[in-house]
LUMMI-96284 format. One record per residue (C-alpha): residue in three letters; residue number from 1; x, y, z. Coordinates in pm, 1 decimal. Layout:
! residues N
- ALA_NUM_X_Y_Z $
...
END
This chain:
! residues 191
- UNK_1_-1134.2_121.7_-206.5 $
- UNK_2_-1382.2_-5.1_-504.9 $
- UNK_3_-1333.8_118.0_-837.9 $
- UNK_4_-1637.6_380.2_-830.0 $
- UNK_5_-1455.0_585.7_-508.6 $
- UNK_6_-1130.4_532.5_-699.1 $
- UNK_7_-1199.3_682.5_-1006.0 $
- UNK_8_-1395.1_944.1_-817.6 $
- UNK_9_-1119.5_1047.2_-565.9 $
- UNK_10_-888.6_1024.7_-874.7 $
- UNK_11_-1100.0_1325.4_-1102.1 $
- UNK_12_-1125.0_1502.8_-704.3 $
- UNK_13_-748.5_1492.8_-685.0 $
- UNK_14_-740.9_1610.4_-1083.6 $
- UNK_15_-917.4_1915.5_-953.1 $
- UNK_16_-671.2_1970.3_-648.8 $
- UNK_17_-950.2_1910.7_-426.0 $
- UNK_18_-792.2_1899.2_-80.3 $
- UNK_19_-1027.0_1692.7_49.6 $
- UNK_20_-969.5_1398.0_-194.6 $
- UNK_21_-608.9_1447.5_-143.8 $
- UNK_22_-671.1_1427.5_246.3 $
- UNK_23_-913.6_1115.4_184.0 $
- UNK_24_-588.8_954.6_-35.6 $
- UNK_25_-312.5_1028.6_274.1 $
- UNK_26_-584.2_877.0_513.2 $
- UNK_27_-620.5_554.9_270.6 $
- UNK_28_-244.3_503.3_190.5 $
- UNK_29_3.6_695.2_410.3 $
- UNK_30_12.4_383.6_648.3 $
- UNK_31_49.4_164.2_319.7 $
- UNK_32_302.9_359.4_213.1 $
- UNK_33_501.5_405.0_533.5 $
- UNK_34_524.8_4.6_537.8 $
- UNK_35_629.4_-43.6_175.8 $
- UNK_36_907.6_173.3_215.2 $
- UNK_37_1006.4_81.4_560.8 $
- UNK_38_1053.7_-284.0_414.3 $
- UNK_39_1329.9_-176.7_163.9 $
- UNK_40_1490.3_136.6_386.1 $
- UNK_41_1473.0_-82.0_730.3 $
- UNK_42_1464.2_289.6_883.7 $
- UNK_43_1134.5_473.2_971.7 $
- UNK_44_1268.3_840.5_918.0 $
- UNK_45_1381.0_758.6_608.6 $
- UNK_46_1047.3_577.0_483.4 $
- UNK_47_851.1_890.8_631.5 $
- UNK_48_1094.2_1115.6_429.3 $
- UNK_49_1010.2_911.0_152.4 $
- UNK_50_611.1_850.0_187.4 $
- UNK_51_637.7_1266.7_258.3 $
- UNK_52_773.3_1315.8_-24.7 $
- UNK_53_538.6_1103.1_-265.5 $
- UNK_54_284.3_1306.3_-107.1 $
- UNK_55_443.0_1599.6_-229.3 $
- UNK_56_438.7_1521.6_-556.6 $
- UNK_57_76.5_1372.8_-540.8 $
- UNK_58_-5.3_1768.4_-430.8 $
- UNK_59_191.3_1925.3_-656.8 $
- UNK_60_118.4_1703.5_-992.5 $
- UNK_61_-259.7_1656.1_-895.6 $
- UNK_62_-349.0_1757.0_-1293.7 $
- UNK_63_-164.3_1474.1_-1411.8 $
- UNK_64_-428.7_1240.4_-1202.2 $
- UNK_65_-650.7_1309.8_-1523.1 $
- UNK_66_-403.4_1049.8_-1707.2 $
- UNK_67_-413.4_768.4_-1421.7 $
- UNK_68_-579.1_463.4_-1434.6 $
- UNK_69_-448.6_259.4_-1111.9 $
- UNK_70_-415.6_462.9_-822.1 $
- UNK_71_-251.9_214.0_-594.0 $
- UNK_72_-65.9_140.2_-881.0 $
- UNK_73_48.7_488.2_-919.7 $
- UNK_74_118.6_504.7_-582.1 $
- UNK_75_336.3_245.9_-515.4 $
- UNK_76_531.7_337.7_-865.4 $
- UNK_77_586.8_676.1_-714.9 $
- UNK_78_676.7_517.4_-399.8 $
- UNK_79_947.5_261.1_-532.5 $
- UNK_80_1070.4_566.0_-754.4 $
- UNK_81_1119.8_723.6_-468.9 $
- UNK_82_1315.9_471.2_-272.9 $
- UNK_83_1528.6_385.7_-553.5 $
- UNK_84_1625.6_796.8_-506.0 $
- UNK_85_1654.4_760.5_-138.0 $
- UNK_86_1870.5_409.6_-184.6 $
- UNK_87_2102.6_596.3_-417.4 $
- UNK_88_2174.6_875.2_-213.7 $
- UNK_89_2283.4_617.4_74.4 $
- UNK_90_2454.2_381.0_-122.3 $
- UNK_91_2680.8_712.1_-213.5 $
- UNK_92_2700.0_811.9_122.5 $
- UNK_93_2793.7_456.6_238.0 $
- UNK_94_3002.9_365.6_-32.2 $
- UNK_95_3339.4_409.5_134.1 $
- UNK_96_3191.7_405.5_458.0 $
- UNK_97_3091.8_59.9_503.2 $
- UNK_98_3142.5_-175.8_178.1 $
- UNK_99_2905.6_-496.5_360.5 $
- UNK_100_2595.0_-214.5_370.6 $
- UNK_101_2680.6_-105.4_-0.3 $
- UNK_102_2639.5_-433.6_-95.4 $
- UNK_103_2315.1_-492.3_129.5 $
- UNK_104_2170.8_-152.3_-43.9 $
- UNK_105_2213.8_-301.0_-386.8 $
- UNK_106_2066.7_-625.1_-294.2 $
- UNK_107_1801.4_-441.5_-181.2 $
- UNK_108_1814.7_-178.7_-473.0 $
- UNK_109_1815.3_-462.6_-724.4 $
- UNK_110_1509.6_-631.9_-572.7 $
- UNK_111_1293.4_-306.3_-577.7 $
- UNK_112_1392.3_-239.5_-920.3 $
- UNK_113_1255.9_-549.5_-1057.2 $
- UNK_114_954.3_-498.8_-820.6 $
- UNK_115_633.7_-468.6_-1066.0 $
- UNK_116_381.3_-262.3_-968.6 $
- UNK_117_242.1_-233.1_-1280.3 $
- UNK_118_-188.4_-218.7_-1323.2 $
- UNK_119_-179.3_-559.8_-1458.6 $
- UNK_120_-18.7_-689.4_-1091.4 $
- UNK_121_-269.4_-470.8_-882.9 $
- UNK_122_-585.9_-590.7_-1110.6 $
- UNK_123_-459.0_-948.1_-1067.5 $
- UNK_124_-409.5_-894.5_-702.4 $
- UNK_125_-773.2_-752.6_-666.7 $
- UNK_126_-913.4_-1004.2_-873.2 $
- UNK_127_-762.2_-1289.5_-657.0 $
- UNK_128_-907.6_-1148.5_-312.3 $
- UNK_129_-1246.0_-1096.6_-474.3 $
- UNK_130_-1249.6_-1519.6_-508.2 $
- UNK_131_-1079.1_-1536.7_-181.7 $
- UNK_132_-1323.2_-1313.6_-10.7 $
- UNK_133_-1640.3_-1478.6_-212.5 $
- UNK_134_-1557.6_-1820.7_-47.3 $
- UNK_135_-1571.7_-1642.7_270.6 $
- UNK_136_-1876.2_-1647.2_501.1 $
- UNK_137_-2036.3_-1331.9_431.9 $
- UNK_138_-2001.4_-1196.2_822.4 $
- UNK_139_-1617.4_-1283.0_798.8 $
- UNK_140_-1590.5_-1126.5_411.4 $
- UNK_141_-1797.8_-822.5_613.4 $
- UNK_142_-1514.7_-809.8_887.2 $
- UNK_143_-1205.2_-835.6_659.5 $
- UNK_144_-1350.0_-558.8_381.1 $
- UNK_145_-1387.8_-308.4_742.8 $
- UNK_146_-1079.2_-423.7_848.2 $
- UNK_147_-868.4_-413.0_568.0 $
- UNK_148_-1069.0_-173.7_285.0 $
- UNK_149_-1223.0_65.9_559.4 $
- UNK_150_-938.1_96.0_803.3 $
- UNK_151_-1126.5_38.0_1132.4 $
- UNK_152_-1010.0_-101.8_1405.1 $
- UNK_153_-1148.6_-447.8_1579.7 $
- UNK_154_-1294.8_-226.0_1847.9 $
- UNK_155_-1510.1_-26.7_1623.8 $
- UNK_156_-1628.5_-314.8_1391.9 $
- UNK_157_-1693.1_-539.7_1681.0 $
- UNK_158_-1950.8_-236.9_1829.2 $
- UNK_159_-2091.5_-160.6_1493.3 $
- UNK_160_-2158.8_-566.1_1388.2 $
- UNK_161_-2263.8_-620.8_1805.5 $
- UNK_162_-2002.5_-918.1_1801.5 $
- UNK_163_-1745.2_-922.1_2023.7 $
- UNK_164_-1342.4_-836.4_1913.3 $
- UNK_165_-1241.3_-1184.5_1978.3 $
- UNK_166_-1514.4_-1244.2_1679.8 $
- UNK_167_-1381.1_-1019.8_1461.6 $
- UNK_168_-978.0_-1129.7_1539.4 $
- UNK_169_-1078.5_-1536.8_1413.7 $
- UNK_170_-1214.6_-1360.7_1154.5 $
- UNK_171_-958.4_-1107.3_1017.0 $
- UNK_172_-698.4_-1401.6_1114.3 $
- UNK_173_-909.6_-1667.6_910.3 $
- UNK_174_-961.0_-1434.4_603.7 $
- UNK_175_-539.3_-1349.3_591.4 $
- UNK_176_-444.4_-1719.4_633.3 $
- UNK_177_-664.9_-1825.2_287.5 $
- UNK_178_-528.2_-1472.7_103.6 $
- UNK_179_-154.3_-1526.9_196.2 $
- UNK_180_-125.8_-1865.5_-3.5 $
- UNK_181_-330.4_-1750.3_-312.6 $
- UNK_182_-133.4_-1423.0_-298.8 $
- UNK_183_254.6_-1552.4_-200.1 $
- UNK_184_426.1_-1442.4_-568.5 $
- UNK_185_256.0_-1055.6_-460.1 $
- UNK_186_345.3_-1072.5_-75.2 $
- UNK_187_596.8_-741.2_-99.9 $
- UNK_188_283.5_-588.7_-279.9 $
- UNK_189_51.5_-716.7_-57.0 $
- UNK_190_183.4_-680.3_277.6 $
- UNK_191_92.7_-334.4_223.8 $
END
């Protein structure tokens, strides 16, 4: 998402336009899902939790007036959120199972120092823009569909008139320059 839709989508969502807010669960529900299914390890749970960022998204859409980094925001509200969900099954496990209390605070502990502040996102983006400059521009063209525009291999390799094979060496060549330059973000970034 460039900064122009952002910032557009983000004075939509101000407005409680339900059409930004369906354009923001198309762009980062799946996102979402996958950050939190990397700390829970359970998909109900990480659906619980995306559900309820969502919810909040919906219900505080004025206070998108005072946000600067949506994915930012997002994945704030998202580790919030699993730090709640974490807490209610470390109680639950406490006495239950002391090896998985010890697991959830591992994993608590790791989350919590998890930044996710602007700065981290606008290094982030900054470091794929010179990843994806270097590219050749049919291969930058494939990732940015892939990856920016959600489409799947099928429908890029129809629109370019390349075939999907194309379009794999060239998703697969683009993520095997950005996970080196981007290893310190990976939990960030896998998602």
């Amino acid at each position: 998402m460039t900064d122009l839709n952002e910032i557009e989508l983000l004075q939509k969502l101000a407005r409680g336009d339900s059409l930004a807010f369906a354009q923001l669960v198309n762009v980062y529900h799946h996102r979402l899902l996958h950050f939190s299914m990397h700390y829970l390890n359970n998909r109900e749970q990480a659906r619980d939790v995306v559900q309820d960022v969502f919810s909040v998204v919906w219900e505080d859409h004025e206070k998108f007036s005072e946000v600067k980094n949506l994915s930012s925001w997002l994945f704030t509200l998202t580790k919030n959120q699993c730090l709640k969900k974490i807490e209610y099954l470390k109680v639950r496990q406490k006495h239950a199972n002391t090896l998985q209390y010890r697991q959830l605070e591992v994993i608590k502990d790791s989350l919590a120092q998890l930044d996710t502040s602007p700065i981290i996102f606008e290094e982030i983006n900054k470091i794929i823009k010179q990843i994806l400059e270097k590219l050749p521009s049919q291969s930058r063209q494939i990732f940015e569909m892939s990856r920016f525009e959600n489409k799947k291999n099928r429908e890029i390799a129809e629109e370019l008139n390349i075939s999907i094979k194309t379009v794999e060496a060239a998703v697969t060549k683009s993520l095997k320059l950005l996970r080196p330059a981007l290893k310190h973000y990976l939990p960030i970034v896998f998602f």
